[in-house]
C-alpha positions as CSV (number, residue, x, y, z in Angstrom):
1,X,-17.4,-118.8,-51.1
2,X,-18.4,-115.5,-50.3
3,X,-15.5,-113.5,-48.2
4,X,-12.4,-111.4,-48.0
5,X,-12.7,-107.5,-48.4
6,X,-16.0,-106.6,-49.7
7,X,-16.7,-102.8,-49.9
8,X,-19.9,-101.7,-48.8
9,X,-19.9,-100.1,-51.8
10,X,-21.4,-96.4,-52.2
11,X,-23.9,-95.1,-54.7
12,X,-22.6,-91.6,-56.5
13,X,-25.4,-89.3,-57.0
14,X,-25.4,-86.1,-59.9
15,X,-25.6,-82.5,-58.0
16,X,-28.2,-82.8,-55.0
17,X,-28.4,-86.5,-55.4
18,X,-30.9,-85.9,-58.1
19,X,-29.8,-89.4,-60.2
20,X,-27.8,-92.0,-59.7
21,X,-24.1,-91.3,-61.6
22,X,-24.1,-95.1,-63.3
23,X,-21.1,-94.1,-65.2
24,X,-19.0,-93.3,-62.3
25,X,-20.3,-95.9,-60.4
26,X,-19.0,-98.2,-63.3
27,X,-15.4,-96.5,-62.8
28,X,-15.4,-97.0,-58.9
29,X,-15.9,-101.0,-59.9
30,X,-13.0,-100.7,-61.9
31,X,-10.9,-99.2,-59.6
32,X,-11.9,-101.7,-56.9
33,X,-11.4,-104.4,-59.4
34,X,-7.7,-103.1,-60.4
35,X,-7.1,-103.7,-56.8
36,X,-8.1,-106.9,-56.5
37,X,-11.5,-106.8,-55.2
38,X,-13.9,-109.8,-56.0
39,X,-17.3,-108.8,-54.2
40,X,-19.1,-105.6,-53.6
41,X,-22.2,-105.3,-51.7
42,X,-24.0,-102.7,-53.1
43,X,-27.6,-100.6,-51.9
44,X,-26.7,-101.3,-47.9
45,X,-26.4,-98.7,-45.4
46,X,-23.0,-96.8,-47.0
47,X,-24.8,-97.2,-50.5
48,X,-27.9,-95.4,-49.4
49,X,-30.1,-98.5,-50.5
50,X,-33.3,-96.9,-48.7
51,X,-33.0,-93.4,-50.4
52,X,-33.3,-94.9,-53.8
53,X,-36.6,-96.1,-55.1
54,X,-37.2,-99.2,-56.4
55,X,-36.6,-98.4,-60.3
56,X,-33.1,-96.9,-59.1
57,X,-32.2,-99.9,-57.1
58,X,-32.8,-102.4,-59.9
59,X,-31.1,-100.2,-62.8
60,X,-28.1,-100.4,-60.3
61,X,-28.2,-104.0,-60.4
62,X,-28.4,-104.4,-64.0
63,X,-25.3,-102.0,-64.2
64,X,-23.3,-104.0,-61.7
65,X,-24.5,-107.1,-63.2
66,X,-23.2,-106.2,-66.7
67,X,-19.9,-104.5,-65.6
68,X,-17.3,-106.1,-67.9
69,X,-15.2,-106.9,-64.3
70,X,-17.3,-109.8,-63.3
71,X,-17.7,-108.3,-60.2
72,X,-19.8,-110.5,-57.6
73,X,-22.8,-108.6,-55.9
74,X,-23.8,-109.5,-52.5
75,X,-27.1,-106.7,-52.7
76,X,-28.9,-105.0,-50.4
77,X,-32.4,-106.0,-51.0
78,X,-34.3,-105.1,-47.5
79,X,-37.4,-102.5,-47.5
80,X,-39.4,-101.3,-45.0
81,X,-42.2,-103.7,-46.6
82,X,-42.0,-107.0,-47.8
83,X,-43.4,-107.1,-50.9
84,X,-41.1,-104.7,-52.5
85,X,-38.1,-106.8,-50.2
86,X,-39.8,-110.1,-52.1
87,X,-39.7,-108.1,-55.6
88,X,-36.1,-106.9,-55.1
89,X,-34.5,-110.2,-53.7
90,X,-35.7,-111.9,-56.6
91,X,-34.5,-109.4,-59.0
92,X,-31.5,-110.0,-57.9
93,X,-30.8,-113.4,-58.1
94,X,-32.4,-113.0,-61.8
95,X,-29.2,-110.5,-61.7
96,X,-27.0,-113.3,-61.0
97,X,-26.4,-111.7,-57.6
98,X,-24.1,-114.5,-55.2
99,X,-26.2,-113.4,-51.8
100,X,-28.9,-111.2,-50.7
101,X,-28.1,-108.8,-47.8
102,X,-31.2,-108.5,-45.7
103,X,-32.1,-106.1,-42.7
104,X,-35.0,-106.6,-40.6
105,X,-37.6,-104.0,-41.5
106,X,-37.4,-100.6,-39.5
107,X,-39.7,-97.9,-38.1
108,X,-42.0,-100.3,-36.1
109,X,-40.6,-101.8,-33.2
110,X,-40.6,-105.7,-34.5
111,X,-40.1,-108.4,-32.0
112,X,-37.7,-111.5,-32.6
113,X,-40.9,-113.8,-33.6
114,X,-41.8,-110.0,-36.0
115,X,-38.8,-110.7,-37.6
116,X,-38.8,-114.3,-37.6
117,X,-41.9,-113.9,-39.6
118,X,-40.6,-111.5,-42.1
119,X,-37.8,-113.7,-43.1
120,X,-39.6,-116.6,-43.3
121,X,-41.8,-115.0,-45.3
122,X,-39.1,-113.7,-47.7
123,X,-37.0,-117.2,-47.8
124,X,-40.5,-118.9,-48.4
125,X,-40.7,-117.9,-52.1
126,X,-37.1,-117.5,-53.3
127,X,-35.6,-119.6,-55.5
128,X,-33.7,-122.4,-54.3
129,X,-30.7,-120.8,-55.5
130,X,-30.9,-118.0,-53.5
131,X,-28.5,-117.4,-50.8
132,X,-29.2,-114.8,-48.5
133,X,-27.4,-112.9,-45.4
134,X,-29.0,-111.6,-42.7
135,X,-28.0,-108.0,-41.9
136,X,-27.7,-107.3,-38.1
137,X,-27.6,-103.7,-37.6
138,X,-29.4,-102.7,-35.1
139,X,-28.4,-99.1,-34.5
140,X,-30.2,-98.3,-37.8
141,X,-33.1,-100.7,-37.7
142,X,-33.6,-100.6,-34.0
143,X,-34.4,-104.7,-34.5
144,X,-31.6,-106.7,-33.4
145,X,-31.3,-110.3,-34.8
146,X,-31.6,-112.7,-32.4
147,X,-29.9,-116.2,-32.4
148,X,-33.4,-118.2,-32.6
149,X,-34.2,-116.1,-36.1
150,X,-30.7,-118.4,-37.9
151,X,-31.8,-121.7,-35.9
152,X,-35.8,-121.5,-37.2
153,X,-34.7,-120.5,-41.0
154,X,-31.4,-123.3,-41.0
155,X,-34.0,-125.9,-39.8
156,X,-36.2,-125.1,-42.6
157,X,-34.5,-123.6,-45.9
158,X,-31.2,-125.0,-44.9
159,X,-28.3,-123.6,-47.7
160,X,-30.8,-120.7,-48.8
161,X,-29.5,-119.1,-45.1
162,X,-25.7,-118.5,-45.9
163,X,-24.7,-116.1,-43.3
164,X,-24.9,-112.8,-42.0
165,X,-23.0,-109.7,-42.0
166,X,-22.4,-108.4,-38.1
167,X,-22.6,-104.5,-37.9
168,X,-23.2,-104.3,-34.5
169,X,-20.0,-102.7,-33.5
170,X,-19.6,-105.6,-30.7
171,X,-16.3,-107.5,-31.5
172,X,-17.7,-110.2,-28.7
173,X,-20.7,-110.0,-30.4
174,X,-19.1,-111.0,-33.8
175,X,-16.5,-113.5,-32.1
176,X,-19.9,-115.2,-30.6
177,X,-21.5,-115.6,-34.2
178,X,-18.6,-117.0,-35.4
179,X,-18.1,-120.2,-32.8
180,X,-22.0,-120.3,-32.4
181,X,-22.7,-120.7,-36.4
182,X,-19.7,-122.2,-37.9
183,X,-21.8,-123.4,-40.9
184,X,-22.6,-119.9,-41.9
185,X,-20.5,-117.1,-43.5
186,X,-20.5,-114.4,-41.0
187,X,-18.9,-111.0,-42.4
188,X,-17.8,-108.3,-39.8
189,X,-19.1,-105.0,-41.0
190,X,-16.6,-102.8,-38.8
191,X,-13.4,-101.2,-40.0
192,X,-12.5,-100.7,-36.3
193,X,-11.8,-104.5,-35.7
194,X,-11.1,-106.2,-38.7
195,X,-7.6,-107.4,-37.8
196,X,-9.3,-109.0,-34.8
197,X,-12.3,-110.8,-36.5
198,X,-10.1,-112.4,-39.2
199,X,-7.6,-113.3,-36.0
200,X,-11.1,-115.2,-34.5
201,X,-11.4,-117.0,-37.5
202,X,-13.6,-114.2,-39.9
203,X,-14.0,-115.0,-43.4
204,X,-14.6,-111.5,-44.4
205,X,-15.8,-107.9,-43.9
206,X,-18.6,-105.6,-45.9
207,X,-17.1,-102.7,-44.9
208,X,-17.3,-98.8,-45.7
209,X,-13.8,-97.8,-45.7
210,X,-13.1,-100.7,-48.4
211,X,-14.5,-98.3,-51.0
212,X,-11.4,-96.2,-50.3
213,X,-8.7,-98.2,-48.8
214,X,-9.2,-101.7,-50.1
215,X,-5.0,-102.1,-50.7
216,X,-5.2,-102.0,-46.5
217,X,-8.2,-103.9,-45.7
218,X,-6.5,-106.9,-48.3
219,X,-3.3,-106.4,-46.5
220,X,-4.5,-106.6,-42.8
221,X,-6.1,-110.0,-44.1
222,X,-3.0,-111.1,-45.3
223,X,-1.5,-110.7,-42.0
224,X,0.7,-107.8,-43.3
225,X,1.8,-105.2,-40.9
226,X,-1.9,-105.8,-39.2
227,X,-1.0,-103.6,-36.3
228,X,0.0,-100.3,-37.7
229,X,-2.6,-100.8,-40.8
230,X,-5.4,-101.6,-38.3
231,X,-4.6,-98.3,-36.4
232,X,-4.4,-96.6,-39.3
233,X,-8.1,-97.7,-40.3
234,X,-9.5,-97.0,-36.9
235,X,-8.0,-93.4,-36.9
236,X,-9.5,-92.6,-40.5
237,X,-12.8,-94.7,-39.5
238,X,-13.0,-92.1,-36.8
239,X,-12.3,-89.2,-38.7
240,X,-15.1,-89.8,-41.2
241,X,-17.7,-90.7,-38.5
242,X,-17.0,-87.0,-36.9
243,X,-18.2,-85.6,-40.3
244,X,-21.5,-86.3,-42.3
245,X,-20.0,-89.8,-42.8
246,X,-21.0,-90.8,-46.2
247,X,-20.2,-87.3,-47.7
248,X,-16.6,-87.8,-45.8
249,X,-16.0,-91.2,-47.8
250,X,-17.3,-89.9,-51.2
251,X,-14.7,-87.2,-50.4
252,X,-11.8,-89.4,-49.7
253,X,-12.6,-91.6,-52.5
254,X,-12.2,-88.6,-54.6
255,X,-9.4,-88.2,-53.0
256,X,-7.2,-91.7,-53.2
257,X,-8.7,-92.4,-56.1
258,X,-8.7,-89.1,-58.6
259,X,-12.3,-90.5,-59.5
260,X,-15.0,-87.2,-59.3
261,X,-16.2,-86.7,-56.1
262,X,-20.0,-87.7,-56.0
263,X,-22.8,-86.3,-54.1
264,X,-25.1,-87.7,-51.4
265,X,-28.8,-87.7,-51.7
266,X,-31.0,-85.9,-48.8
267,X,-31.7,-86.6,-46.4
268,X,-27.6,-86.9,-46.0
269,X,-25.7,-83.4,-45.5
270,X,-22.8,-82.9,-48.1
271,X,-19.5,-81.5,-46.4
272,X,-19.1,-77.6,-46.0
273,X,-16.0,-76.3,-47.6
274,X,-14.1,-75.8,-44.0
275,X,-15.3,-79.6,-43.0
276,X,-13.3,-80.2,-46.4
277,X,-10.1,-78.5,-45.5
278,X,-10.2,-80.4,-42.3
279,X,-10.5,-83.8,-43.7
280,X,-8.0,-83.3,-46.5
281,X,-5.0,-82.0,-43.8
282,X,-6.4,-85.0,-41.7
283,X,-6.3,-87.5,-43.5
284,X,-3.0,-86.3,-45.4
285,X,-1.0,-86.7,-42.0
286,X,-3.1,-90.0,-41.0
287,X,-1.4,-91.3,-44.4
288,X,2.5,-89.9,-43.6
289,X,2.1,-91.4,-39.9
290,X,1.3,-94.8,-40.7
291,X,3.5,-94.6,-44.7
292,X,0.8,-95.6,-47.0
């Protein structure tokens, strides 16, 4: 069963995010899994799945696949077209991946029955095996998923619709998902509220701050010391989202981690030196404050 902490895990880039770094990638799975990390979800919106083409985005999931940690993917398989969403889902369950992590396609405005379409489409020829998540984040897509998109695809493919991860920022909004479709996994994709989702009966979280702070994330599920550790990740959750966010957590993963800092691929800003200073004193005295 898919759940726990699951970073949303990001992609390194070489200088000017002209390649993909494979080999550091390969190290930041290592240091996850030396943690205790099971599941990563790679190519979502923290991994920068839609800057990378679709060669890029399969030679990731063959590295993941082969890492020598075992590591379970949940992947980010959803395009802006369905064909290439159809070629990359079933990639990677060739991969071995556990789930597919699927938005709702973005730029034209889709309605519920649009996007109803679109993954039945997709769940139509996938193999049996596959187990896919639907990704609700409509600040990005600008297509929320609506409750009558899980009742028409559980009707009809059954197992092959195994959750959804919740980005939606709403704690009500996840608490609702959670009573309302008890059969499926939902996964809360905030950092801000993870204490409370696993309080409501959360089985997980795809998160971007579990790339860096996993020990805390694993902790807070644990029911260690939720309070102070659940501050503690709001504070830095907000700190990073004042800065060009995924540059910020590439930073601080350089940071906790001693791994090379990697870079982000445009149309994502990379931090100027001053935005640099200011996260490092930051993020130093959000550490001393809360004693991790």
């Amino acid at each position: 069963m898919i759940g726990g902490t699951i970073p949303a895990l990001a992609t390194p880039f070489t200088d000017c995010g002209a390649a993909v770094d494979l080999d550091l990638l390969d190290a930041h799975v290592a240091w996850l899994h030396e943690r205790g990390i099971r599941t990563v979800s790679p190519m979502g919106t923290t991994g920068e799945g839609l800057s990378l083409s679709l060669a890029e985005r399969k030679s990731v999931m063959q590295r993941l696949a082969a890492h020598p940690s075992g590591m379970a993917l949940l992947v980010g398989t959803g395009c802006t077209n369905l064909p290439e969403t159809i070629e990359l889902s079933r990639y990677a369950v060739e991969c071995g991946a556990v789930g597919l992590l699927v938005a709702p396609p973005s730029y034209y405005d889709a309605t519920a029955r649009g996007a109803l379409d679109y993954f039945l489409s997709l769940l139509e020829v996938l193999p049996h095996e596959a187990r896919v998540f639907l990704y609700h984040i409509p600040s990005m897509t600008g297509v929320p998923i609506e409750e009558e998109v899980f009742v028409a695809l559980e009707e009809r493919y059954g197992p092959v619709l195994a959750g959804a991860k919740d980005s939606s920022g709403d704690l009500d909004h996840v608490r609702r998902w959670l009573r309302q479709f008890s059969r499926l996994t939902i996964l809360s994709g905030s950092d801000d509220f993870a204490s409370a989702v696993y309080a409501a009966g959360g089985r997980g979280t795809i998160t971007m701050l579990a790339n860096v702070l996993p020990d805390e994330l694993e902790a807070i599920r644990r029911g260690e010391r939720v309070e102070e550790r659940q501050a503690f990740l709001t504070a830095v959750r907000e700190l990073v989202g004042a800065l060009p966010r995924h540059a910020a957590l590439k930073h601080l993963l350089h940071v906790v981690s001693g791994l090379p800092r990697a870079s982000v691929r445009p149309p994502l800003e990379e931090l100027t030196e001053e935005q640099i200073a200011y996260l490092d004193v930051r993020f130093s005295d959000l550490r001393s404050e809360a004693h991790v």
